[in-house]
N, C-alpha and C positions, 0 to 999 in steps of 0.2 A: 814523280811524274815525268814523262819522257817528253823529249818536244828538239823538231829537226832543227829548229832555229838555232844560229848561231850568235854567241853572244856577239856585242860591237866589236868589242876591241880584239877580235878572231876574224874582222874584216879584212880584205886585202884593202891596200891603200888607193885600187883604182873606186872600188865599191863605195867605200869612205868618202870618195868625194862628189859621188854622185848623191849617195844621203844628206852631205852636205849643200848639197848646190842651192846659191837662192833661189826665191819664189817668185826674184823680177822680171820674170818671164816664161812663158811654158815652153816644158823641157819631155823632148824623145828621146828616151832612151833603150839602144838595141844592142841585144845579147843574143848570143845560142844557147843550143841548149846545156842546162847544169851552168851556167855562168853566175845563177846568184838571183837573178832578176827578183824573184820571189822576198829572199832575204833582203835585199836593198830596198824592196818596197816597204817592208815592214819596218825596218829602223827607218827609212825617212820619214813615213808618217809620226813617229815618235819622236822625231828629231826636230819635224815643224811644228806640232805641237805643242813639245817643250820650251824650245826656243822663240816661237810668235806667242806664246799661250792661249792658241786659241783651247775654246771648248772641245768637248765631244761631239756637239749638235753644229760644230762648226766645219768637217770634215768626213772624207768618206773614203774608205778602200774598197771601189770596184772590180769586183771581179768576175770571171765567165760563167760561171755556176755555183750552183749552193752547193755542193759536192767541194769544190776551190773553198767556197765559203769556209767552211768546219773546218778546212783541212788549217787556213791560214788561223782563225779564232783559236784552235788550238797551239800557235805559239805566239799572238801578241798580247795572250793575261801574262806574259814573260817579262812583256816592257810597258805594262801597265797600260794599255791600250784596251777601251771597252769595248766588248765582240758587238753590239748594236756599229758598228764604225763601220763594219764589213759587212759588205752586203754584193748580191749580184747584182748588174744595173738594171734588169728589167724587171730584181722585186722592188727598186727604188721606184721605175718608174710607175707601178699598180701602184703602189704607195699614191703618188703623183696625181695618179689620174683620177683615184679615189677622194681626194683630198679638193681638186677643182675642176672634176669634170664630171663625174657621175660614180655611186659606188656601186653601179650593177654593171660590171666587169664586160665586154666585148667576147663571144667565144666564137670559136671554130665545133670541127664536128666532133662529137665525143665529149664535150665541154672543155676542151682543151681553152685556154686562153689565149685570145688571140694579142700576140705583144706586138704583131706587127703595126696594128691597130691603136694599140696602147702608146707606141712609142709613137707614131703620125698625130695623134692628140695630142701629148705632151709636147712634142715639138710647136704645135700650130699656138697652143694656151702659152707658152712661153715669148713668141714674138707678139701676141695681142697686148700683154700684159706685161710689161716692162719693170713694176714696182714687184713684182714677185721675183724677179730675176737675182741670183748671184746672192741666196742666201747660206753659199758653202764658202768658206775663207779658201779651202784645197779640197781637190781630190788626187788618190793617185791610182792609178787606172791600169790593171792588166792581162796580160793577153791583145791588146790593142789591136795586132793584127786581123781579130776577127770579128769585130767592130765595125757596122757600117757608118758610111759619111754623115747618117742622118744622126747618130749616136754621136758624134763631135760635135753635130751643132747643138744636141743640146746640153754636151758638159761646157761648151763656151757660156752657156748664157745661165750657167746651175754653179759655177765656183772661180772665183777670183785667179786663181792657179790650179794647173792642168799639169801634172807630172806621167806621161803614158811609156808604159814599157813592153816592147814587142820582140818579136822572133820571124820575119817572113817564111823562113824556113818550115818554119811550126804552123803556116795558116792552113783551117782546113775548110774552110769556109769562103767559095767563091767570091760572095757579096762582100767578106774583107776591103774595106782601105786601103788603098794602095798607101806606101811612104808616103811618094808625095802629096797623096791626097790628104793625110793627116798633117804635111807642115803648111800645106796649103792655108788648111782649114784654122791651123792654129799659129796662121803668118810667120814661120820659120823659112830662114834662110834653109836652113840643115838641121840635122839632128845633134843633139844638145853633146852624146859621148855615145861611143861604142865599148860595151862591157869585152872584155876579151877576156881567155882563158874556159874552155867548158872544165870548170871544177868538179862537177856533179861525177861524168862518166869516167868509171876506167878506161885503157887503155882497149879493150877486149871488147867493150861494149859501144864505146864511139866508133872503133872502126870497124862493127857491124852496121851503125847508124849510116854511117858517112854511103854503105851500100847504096841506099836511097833516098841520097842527096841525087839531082839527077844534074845539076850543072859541076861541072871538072870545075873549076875554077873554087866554087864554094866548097865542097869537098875538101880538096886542098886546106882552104880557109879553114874550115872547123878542126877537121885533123894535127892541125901543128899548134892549134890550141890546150889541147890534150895535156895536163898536165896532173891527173887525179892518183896517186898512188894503187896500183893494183893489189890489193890487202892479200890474197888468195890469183893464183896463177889459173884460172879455171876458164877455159873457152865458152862462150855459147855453146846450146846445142839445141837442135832439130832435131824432133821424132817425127818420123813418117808412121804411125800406127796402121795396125791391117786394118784396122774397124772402129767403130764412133765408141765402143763400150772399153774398147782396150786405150783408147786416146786419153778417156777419164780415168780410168785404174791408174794410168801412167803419171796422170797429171795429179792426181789423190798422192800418191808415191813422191812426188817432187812435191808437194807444199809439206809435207810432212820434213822431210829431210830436212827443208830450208828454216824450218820450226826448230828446229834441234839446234840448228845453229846459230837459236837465236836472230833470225831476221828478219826486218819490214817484208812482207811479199805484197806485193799485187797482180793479181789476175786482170787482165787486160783484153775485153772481146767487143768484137763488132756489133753487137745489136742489142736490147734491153731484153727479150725474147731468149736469146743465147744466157743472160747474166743470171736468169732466173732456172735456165734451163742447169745449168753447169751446177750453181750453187744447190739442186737440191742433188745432183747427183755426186754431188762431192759430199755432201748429210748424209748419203745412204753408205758411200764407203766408208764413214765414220771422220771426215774433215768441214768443218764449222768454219764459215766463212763469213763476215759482212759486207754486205752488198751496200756499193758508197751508189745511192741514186738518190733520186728527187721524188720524193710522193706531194704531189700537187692538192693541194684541198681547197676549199673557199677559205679555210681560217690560217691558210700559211703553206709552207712549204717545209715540211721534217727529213730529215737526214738522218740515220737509223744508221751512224758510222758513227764511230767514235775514231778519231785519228791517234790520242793519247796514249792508245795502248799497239799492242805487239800482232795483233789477232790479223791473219791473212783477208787484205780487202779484196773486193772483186769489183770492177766496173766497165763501160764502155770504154774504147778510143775519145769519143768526146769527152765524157765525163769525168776522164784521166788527166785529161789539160793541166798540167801545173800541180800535178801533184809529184814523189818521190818515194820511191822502197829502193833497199836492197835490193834484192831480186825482182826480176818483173816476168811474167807465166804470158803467153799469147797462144793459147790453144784455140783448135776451129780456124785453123786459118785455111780453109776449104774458099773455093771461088765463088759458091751460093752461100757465104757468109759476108759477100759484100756487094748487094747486090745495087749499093747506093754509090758506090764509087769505082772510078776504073782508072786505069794510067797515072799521069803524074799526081793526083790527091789522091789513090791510094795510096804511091809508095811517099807520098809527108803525112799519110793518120799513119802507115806503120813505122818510119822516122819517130814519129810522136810517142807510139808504144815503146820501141826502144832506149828510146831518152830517156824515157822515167826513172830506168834502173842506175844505179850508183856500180853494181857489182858486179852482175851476174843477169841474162836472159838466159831464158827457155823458150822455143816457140816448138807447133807441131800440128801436123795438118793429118788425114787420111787419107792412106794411101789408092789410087785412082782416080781424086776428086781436088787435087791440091791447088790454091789458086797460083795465076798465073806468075806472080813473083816468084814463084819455088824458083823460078831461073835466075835470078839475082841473087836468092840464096845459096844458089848451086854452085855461081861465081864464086861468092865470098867465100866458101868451102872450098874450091882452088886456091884462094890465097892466105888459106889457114886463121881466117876470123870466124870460122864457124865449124864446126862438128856436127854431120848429117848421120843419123841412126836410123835403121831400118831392120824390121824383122825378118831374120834370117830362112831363108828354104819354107816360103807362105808364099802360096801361088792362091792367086785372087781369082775364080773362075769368072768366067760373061755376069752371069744370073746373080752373085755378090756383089761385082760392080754395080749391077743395074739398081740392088736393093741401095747401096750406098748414097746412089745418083740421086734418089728421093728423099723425100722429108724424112730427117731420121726420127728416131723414137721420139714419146712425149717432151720428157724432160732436156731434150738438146733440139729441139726444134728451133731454126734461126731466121725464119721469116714473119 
């Protein structure tokens, strides 16, 4: 059975000591991206565990999604960690709400549940009720960047120690915590240690990243962190497709290829709409993909991904938070594929896509409709971290553009 985790003693020795750190105090800790964070969460919960013995029911690894969820349960049955441990905070808090405040769930429209709701009652039953307080010895909490303030108070008042590990870089989520609102909230002078080195990215693929980093100074920072072996000398690259049907032949062509060579892939797209749309027209060219999303029901939340094996995943920008492949695919990156984000939080969700990968990116847009970063890519292509391909002597008339400019067919529909 495969599994990303790495064993302890393949730590470096700065990770090591933050798995170590005591639990006499809650500890911040911040990394870039590929720095570890992920892996340092997991051996430290196994570390405090072992070492305080508390129980199972005694401890929690939150994380930002049930997609996060699977991905991490698939490597702490490694170090003897029960997956009931892992969980996202806001099915902890349904859990919560169900348990002392009613079990007929708050919705929005479409039945969606409404957690904004959910977590305003857990918070308010937690300061009423004092004897129910701090029935968690630890937690250790991540993603933290995208976390709001009201989410701190109530891991203050839900576990004795508070271990959070974040990325500013990575938030994509306005309503995020600022730093100092989480040392605020968790009476810290500063932050406990900064993870340094992005071990994750190659050379090739941080300094596509560092593109859309948009402060010089942090740029800098991430880049001379850089120290990941470049296995394969292979540049990104960028297809500019003439048309939505040749974008997916292309991209059917690249997961195939990356399959032979034996590699994690992830497909990486902006909308749930697009995941659904992509994935069945990748079945029709004969490529099988799993779709890492969240099917909501009243009796839980299923995940229909299996991390453990080799099989090409496909998901959102959100949903992709904290996970890792090989290769990472970002096709559709058209400007009416992002219709929820513009300026500096689109170029950190595409920061975020590019992170993911260890090896190797692919991105590719169509041609007359590309969003407005194409120019940032067009830069990085000036300084030889990217490779732009375009279809040779294909002249796009008006009446093609215009069919482009609309909703394209069923199955790649992105609104």
């Amino acid at each position: 059975m495969q599994t990303w985790l790495l064993p302890r003693v393949d730590l470096t020795p700065e990770q090591l000591r933050v798995v170590e750190m005591l639990p006499d105090e809650h500890r911040v800790v911040l990394g870039p991206a590929g720095s570890g964070k992920t892996q340092v969460l997991i051996h430290r919960a196994a570390h405090l565990a072992e070492t305080y013995n508390v129980p199972s029911n005694g401890y929690h690894l939150f994380v930002f999604t049930n997609v996060v969820k699977e991905y991490i349960k698939s490597g702490v049955q490694f170090l003897g960690l029960p997956e009931e441990t892992v969980c996202a905070f806001d099915h902890w808090c349904r859990l919560f709400y169900e348990d002392y405040v009613s079990v007929r769930l708050p919705k929005k429209e479409r039945g969606r549940l409404d957690f904004d709701e959910i977590r305003s009652s857990t918070l308010e039953v937690l300061k009423r009720r004092k004897e129910i307080r701090y029935g968690l010895e630890f937690v250790l909490v991540d993603e933290g960047q995208d976390l709001t303030p009201e989410v701190y108070e109530i891991l203050l008042m839900i576990a004795r120690h508070i271990t959070v590990f974040a990325d500013f870089q990575q938030k994509i989520f306005e309503d995020g915590a600022s730093e100092s609102c989480i040392l605020e909230k968790m009476k810290l002078p500063r932050r406990s240690i900064t993870l340094l080195g992005a071990y994750r990215n190659a050379p090739y693929v941080a300094h596509l990243a560092s593109h859309f980093i948009t402060e010089e100074d942090l740029r800098k920072e991430f880049l001379v962190q850089v120290n990941t072996e470049q296995k394969v000398k292979e540049c990104p690259l960028c297809y500019v497709a003439p048309s939505y049907d040749e974008e997916v032949d292309r991209l059917a062509e690249i997961v195939r290829q990356r399959q032979i060579m034996n590699e994690r892939v992830g497909i990486i797209v902006s909308t749930n709409r697009l995941l659904h749309g992509l994935a069945k027209g990748l079945e029709k060219r004969g490529v099988k993909v799993e779709k890492a999303i969240k099917k909501e029901s009243y009796a839980g939340v299923q995940v229909p991904c299996d991390f453990r094996n080799n099989d090409p995943k496909i998901a959102t920008f959100h949903m992709a938070k904290g996970l890792t492949f090989d290769s990472v695919l970002m096709p559709r990156l058209t400007e009416r594929a992002f219709p929820w984000a513009h300026g500096i939080a689109r170029q950190r969700i595409i920061f975020v896509g590019i992170a993911r990968a260890t090896q190797w990116v692919y991105l590719s847009t169509v041609s007359g409709v590309e969003f407005s970063e194409m120019e940032i890519l067009r830069e990085a292509e000036k300084e030889g971290h990217l490779v732009v391909q375009c279809e040779k002597d294909i002249e796009v008339g008006e009446e093609e553009l215009k069919e482009q400019d609309e909703e394209p067919e069923d199955d790649f529909s992105i609104l």
